[in-house]
C-alpha positions in Angstrom: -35.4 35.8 3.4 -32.4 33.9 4.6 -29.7 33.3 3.6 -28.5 30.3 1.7 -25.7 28.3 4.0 -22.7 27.9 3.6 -19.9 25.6 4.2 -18.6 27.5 7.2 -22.3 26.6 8.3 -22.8 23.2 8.2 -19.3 22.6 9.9 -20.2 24.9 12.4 -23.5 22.1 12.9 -21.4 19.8 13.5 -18.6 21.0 15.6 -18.2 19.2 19.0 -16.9 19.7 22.4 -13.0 18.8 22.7 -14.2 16.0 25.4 -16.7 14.5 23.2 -14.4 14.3 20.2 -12.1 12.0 23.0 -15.1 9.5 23.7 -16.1 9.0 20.2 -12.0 8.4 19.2 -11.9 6.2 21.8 -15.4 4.9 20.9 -14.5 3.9 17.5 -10.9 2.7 18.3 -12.9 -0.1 20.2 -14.4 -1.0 17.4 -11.5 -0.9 15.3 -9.7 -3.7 17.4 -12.7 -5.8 18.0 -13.2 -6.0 14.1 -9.7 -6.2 13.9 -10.5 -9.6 16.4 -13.5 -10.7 15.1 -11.6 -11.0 11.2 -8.5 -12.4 13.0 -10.8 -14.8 14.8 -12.4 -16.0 11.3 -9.2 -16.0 9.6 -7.0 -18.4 12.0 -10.2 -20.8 11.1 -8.6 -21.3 7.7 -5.2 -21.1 9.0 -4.0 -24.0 6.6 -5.5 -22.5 3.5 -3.5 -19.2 4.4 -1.0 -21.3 4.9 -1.0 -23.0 1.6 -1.8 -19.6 0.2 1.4 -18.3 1.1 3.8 -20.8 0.6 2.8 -21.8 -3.0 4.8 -19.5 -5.2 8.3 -21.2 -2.4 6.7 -24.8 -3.3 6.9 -24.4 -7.0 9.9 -23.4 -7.6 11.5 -26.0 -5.2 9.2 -28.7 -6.5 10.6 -27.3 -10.2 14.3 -27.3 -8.4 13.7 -30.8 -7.5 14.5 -29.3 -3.7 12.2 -31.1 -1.7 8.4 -30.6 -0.4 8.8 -29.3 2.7 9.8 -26.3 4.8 10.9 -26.5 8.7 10.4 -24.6 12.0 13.1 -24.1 14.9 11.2 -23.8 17.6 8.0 -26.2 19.2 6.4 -23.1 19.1 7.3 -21.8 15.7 4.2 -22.9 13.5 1.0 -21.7 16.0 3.4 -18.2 16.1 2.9 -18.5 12.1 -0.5 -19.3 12.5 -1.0 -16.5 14.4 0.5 -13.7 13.1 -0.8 -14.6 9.3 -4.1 -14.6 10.8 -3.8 -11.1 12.6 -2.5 -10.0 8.9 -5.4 -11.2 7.7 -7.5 -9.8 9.8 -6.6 -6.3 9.4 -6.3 -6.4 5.7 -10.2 -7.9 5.8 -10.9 -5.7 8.4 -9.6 -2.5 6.4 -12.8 -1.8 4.6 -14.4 -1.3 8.1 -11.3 0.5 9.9 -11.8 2.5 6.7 -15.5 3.6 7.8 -14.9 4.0 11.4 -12.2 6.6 10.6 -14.4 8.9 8.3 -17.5 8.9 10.8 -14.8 10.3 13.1 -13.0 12.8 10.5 -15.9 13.1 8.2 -18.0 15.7 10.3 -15.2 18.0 11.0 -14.5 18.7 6.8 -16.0 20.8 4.1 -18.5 19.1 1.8 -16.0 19.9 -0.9 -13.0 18.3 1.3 -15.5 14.4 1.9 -16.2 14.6 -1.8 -12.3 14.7 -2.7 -11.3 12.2 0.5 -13.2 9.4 -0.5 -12.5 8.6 -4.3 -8.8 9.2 -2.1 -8.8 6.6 0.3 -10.7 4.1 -2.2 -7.5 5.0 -4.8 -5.1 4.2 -1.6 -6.9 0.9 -1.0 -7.0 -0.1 -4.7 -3.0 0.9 -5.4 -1.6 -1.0 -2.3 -3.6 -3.8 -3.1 -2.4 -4.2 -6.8 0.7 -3.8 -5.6 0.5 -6.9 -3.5 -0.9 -9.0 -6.0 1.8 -7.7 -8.1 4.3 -8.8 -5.8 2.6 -12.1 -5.0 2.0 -13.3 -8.7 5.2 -12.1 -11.0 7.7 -11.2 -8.4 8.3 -13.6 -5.2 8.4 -16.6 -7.8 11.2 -14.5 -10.1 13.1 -14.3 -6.5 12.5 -17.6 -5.0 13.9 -19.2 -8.0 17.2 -16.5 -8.4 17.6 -17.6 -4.6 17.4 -21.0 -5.0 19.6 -21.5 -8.1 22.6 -21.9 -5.9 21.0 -24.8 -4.5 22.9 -28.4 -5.3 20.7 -31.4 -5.7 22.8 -33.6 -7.0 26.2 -35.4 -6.6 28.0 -36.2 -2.9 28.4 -32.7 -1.8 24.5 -31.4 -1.9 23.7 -28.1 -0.6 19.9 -28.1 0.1 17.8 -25.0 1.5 16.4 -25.6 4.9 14.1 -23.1 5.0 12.5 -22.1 8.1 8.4 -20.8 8.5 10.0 -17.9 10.8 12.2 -15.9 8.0 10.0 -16.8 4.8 7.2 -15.2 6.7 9.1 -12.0 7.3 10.5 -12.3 3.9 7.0 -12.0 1.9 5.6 -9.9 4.4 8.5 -7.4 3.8 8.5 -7.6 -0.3 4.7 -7.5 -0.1 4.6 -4.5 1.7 7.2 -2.9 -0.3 5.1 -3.2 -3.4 2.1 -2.4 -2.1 3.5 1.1 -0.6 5.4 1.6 -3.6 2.2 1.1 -5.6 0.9 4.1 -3.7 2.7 6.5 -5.9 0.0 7.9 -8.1 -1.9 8.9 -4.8 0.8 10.3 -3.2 1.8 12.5 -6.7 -1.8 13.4 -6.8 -2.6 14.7 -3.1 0.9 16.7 -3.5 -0.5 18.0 -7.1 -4.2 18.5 -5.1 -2.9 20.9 -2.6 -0.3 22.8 -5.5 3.2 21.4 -4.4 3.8 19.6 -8.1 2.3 19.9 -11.1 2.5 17.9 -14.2 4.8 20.6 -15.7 7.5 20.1 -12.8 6.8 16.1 -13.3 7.6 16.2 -16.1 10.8 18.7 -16.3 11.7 15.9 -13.0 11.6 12.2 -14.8 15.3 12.1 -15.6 15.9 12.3 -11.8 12.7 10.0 -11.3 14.3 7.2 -13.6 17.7 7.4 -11.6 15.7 7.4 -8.6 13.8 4.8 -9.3 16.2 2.3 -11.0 18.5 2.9 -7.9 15.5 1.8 -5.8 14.7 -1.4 -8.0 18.5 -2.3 -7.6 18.1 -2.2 -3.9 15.3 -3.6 -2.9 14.6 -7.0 -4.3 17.3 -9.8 -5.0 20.3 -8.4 -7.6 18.9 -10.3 -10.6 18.4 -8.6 -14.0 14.6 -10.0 -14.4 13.3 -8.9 -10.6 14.8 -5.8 -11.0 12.6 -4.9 -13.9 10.2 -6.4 -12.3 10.2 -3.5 -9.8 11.4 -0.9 -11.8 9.4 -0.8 -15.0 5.8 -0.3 -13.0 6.9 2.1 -10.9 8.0 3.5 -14.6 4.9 3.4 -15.9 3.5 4.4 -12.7 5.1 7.7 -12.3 3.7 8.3 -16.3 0.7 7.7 -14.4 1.4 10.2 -11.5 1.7 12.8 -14.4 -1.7 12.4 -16.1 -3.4 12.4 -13.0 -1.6 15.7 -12.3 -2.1 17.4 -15.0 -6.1 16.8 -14.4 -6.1 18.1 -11.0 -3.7 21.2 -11.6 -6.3 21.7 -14.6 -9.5 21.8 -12.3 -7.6 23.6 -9.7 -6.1 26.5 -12.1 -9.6 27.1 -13.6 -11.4 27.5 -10.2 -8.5 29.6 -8.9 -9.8 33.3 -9.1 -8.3 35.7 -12.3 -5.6 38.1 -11.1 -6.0 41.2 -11.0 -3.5 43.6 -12.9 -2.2 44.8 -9.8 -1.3 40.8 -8.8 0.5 40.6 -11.8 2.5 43.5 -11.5 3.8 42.4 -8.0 4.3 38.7 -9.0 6.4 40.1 -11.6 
């Protein structure tokens, strides 16, 4: 009778000639750029919704401000660039899902059935965090700035001093707060691939949230406009997410410590 396979097996199935690992990399990058092209494509179609999209948490608080309706570009060529580059960001966010797929049927084959069934629920956490973290951003803390910003602003009087606010640098500006949220959002993933493969546990996690609080306080003080409100804003998520970071911890160090094999009394004696 034979014998029963094993992981070392069905990877061994699988495993491919060096030269035919390069075609199928380069066989889905392909595809990753022309879905990439294709979502880009369908996005600049809507180019004035995204457009509108964008812009609306700027327009509220200057239409509150009584600062005007409008927003300007330098350059003739300044709003189809806009157009442009908010499309290719749309594109690859809508395209992520897919780029998603194409890069496990490339990795996929060469991992353990044990390793796909802990990668996926991974990259689907990844996706998730960065995405709230976006929305975040988007919803409760780019109107908090826009408005600290814009409280300078004088609207009244003979000496006004109204924002002229170009397309070009507001652009930049959300893409880079946006962005910062969204990665900062990832901290429960990264706290729980670093507790997966026995670098932290919840134990050090939680002997390290003094340092954690300095840490991140110093980081909310940096990063978005120096008002009290955006600050917290920042600061008390990540809080709550690095709470977060510790439950999930303590589950995975739990699984992993149980399926680790007893020591022997010999082990013991040399560990001590």
């Amino acid at each position: 009778m034979s014998a029963p396979a094993t992981d070392d097996d069905e990877l061994e199935r699988t495993r491919a000639p060096f030269m035919e690992h390069l075609v199928e990399l380069r066989r889905r990058l392909w595809y990753s750029v022309l879905t990439i092209g294709v979502c880009a494509l369908v996005a600049y179609s809507f180019h004035n919704e995204i457009y509108l999209f964008l812009t609306a948490p700027l327009y509220e608080v200057m239409m509150a401000r009584n600062l005007g309706d409008h927003v300007s570009f330098r350059s003739l060529g300044g709003v189809f660039a806009f157009h442009m580059q908010t499309a290719l960001l749309v594109g690859v966010v809508t395209a992520f899902p897919l780029l998603l797929w194409h890069l496990w049927q490339f990795v996929g084959p060469g991992l353990y059935k044990r390793e796909r069934i802990v990668v996926m629920p991974f990259l689907f956490g990844t996706v998730l965090c960065f995405a709230g973290g976006a929305a975040f951003c988007y919803y409760l803390v780019l109107p908090d700035c826009f408005d600290f910003l814009l409280e300078y602003a004088i609207n009244e009087g003979p000496n006004k001093l109204l924002p002229d606010i170009n397309i070009e640098e507001y652009l930049a500006f959300v893409v880079k707060f946006m962005l910062g949220f969204g990665l900062a959002f990832e901290l429960p993933m990264v706290m729980a691939f670093l507790a997966a493969i026995g670098l932290v546990t919840h134990r050090s996690l939680l002997q390290f949230w003094r340092y954690a609080t300095v840490i991140i306080f110093v980081v909310a003080a940096i990063l978005p406009p120096p008002a009290v409100y955006s600050q917290l804003l920042m600061a008390v998520p990540l809080m709550v997410l690095y709470f977060v970071s510790v439950i999930v911890a303590y589950f995975i160090t739990l699984r992993r410590e149980s399926s680790a094999p007893p020591s022997s009394p010999d082990d013991a004696m040399y560990e001590r």
